[in-house]
N, C-alpha and C positions, 0 to 999 in steps of 0.2 A: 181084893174083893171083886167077886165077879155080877153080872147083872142078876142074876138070881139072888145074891144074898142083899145086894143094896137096894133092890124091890123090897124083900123081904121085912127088912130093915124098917125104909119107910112105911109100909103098909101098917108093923106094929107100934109104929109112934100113931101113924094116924087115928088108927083105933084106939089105943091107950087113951091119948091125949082129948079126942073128940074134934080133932080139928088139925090143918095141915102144919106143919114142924116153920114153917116161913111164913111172911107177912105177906098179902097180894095188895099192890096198890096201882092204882091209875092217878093220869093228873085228872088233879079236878077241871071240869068245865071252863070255869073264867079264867085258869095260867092256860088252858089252849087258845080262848078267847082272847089274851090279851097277850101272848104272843102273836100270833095272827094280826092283829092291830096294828101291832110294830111292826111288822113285817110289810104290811101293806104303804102305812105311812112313811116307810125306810124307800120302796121303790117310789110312792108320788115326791118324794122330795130329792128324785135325783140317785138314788143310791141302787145300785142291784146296777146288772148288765145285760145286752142283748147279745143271743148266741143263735147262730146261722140255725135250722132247723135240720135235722138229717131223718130223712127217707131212710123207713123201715124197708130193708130188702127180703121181707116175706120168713126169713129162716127162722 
């Protein structure tokens, strides 16, 4: 199948259908939120490491 027919493809489900053929999802707010947290309280109690800094050489 080449990209012209698998355009084509989806193009006719999406019109068919009224909506795209896949689920679109993002994490909610509070699993970013509350990762973050843990992440934070993971370095103040010790955990996570320091790493030398490296100078961008312009490329």
């Amino acid at each position: 199948m080449n990209t012209s027919v698998a355009v084509n493809k989806f193009a006719r489900v999406v019109v068919r259908d009224q909506k795209l053929p896949f689920d679109v999802a993002a994490h909610p707010h509070s699993l970013i939120k509350a990762e973050l947290k843990r992440r934070i309280d993971n370095l103040e109690n010790g955990g996570g490491s320091y790493h030398d800094l490296v100078e961008d050489d312009g490329c």
